[in-house]
TORTITI-276985 format. One record per residue: residue in one letter; x, y, z of N, C-alpha, C in turn. Coordinates in pm, 1 decimal. Example, Ala and Ser with C-alpha at 12.3 -4.5 7.8 and 13.67 -1.06 7.14 Angstrom:
residues 2
<zalum "A", <1319.0, -569.0, 780.0>, <1230.0, -450.0, 780.0>, <1320.0, -330.0, 780.0>>
<zalum "S", <1285.0, -225.0, 708.0>, <1367.0, -106.0, 714.0>, <1290.0, 3.0, 787.0>>
This chain:
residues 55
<zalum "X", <-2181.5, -1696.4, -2027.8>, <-2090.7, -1723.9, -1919.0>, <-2168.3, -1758.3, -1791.3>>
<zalum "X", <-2255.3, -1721.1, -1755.7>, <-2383.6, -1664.0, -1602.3>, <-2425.3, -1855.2, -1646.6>>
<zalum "X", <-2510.9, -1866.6, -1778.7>, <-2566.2, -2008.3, -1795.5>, <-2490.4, -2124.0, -1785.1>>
<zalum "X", <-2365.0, -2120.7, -1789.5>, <-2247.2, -2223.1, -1798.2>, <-2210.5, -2216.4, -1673.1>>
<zalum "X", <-2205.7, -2117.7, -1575.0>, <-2161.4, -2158.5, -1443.2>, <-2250.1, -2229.3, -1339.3>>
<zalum "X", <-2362.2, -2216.2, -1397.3>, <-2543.7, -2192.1, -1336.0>, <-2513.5, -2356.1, -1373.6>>
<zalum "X", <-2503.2, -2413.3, -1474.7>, <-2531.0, -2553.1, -1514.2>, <-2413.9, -2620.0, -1487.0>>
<zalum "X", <-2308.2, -2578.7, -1455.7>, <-2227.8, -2659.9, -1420.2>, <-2246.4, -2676.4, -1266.3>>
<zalum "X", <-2309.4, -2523.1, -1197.7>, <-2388.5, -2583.0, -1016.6>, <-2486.2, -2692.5, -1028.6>>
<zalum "X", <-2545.7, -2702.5, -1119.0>, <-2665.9, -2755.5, -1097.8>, <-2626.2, -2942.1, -1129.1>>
<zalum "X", <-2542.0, -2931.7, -1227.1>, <-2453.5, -3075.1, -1230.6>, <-2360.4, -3130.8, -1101.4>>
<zalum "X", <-2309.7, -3008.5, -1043.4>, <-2203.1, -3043.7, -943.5>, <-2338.3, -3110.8, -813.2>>
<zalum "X", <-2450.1, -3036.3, -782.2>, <-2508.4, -3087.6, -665.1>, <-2617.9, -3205.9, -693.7>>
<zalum "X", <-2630.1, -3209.4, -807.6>, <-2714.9, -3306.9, -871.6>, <-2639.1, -3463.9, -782.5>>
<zalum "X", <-2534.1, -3479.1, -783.5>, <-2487.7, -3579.7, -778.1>, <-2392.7, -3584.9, -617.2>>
<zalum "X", <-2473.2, -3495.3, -540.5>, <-2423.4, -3438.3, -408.7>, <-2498.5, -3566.7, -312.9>>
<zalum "X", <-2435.7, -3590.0, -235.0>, <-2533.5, -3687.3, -110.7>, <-2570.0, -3626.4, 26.9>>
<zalum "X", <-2660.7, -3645.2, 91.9>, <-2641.9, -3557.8, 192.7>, <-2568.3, -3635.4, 289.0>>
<zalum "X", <-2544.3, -3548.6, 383.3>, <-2406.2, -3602.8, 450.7>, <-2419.8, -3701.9, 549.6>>
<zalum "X", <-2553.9, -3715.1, 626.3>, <-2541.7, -3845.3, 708.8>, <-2674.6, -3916.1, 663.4>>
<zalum "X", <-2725.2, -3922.4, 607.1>, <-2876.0, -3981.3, 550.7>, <-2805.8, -4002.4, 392.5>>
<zalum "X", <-2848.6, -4143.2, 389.7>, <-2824.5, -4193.7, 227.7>, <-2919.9, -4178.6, 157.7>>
<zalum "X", <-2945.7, -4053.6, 63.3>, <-3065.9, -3992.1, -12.7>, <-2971.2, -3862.0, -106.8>>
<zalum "X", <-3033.4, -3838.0, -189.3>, <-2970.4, -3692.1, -257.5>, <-2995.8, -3585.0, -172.8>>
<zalum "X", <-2862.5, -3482.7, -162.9>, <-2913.9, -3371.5, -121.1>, <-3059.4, -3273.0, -110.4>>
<zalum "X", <-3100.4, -3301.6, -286.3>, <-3163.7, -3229.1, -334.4>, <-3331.7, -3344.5, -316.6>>
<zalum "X", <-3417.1, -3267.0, -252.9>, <-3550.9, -3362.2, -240.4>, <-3642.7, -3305.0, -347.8>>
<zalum "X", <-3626.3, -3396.7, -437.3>, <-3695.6, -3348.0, -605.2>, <-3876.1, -3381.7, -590.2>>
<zalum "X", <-3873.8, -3447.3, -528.5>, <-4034.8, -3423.2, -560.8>, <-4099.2, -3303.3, -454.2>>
<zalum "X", <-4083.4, -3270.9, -379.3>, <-4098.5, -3112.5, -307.5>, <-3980.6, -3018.2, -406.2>>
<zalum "X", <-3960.7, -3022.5, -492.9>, <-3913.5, -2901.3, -599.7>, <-4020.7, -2930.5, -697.4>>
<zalum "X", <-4059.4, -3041.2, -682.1>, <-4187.5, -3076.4, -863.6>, <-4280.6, -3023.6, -793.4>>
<zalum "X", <-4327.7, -3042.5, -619.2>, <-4467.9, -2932.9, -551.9>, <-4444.5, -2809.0, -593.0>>
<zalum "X", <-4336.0, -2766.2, -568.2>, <-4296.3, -2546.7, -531.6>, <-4313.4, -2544.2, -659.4>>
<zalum "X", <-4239.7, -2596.5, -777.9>, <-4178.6, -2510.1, -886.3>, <-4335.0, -2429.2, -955.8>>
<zalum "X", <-4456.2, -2533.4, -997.9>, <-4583.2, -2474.0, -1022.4>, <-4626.8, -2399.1, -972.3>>
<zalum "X", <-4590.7, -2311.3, -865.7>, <-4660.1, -2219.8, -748.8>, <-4577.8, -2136.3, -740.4>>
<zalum "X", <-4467.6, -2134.1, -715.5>, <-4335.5, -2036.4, -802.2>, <-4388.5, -2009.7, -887.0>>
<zalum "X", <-4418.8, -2081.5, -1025.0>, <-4410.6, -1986.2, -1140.6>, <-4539.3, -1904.4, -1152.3>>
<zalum "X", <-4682.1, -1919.9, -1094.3>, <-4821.0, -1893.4, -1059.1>, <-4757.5, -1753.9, -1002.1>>
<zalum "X", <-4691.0, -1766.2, -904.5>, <-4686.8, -1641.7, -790.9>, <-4597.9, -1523.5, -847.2>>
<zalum "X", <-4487.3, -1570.4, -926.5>, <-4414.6, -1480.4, -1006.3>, <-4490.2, -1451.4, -1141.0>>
<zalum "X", <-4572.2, -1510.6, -1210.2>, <-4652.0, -1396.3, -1335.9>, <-4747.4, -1341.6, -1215.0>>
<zalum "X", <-4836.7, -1399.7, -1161.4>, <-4944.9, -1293.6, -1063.5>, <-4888.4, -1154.3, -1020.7>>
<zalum "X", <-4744.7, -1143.0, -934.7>, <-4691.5, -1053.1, -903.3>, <-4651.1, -972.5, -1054.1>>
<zalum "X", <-4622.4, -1018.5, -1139.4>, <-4568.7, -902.2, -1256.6>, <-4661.4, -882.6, -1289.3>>
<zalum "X", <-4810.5, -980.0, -1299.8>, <-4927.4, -893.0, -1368.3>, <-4954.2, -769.2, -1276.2>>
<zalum "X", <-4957.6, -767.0, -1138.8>, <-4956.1, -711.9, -1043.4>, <-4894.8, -598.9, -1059.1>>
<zalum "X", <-4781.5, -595.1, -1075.1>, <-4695.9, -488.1, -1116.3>, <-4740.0, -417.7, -1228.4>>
<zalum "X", <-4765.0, -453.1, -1290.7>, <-4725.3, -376.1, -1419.0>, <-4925.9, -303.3, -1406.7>>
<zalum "X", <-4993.0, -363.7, -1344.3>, <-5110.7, -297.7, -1330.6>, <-5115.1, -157.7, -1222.3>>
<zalum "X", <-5056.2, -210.9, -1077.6>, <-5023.9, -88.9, -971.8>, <-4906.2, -16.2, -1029.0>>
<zalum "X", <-4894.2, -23.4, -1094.2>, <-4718.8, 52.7, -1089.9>, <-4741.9, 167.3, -1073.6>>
<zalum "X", <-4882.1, 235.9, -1088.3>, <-4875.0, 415.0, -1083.4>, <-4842.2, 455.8, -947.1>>
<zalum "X", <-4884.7, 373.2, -850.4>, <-4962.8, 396.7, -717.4>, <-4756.5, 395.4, -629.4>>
């Protein structure tokens, strides 16, 4: 149910314009920079975790 509402957002803004500039809402090549560094920073932090967790 959570994945079907999630993909039906992600369809609804996909095809969103922004409102006074003729371009997509969504600026996809600064999401293709973050997303690799996002995912770097989120395993680092769980390796992180799961190493401090006593402390």
């Amino acid at each position: 149910m959570i994945m079907g509402s999630a993909a039906s957002t992600v369809y609804y803004n996909l095809r969103l314009q922004h409102p006074t500039l003729d371009m997509p809402i969504i600026v996809y090549d600064l999401a293709l920079l973050i997303q690799p560094v996002l995912m770097l920073g989120i395993s680092i932090g769980v390796t992180f975790n799961v190493i401090f967790a006593d402390f």
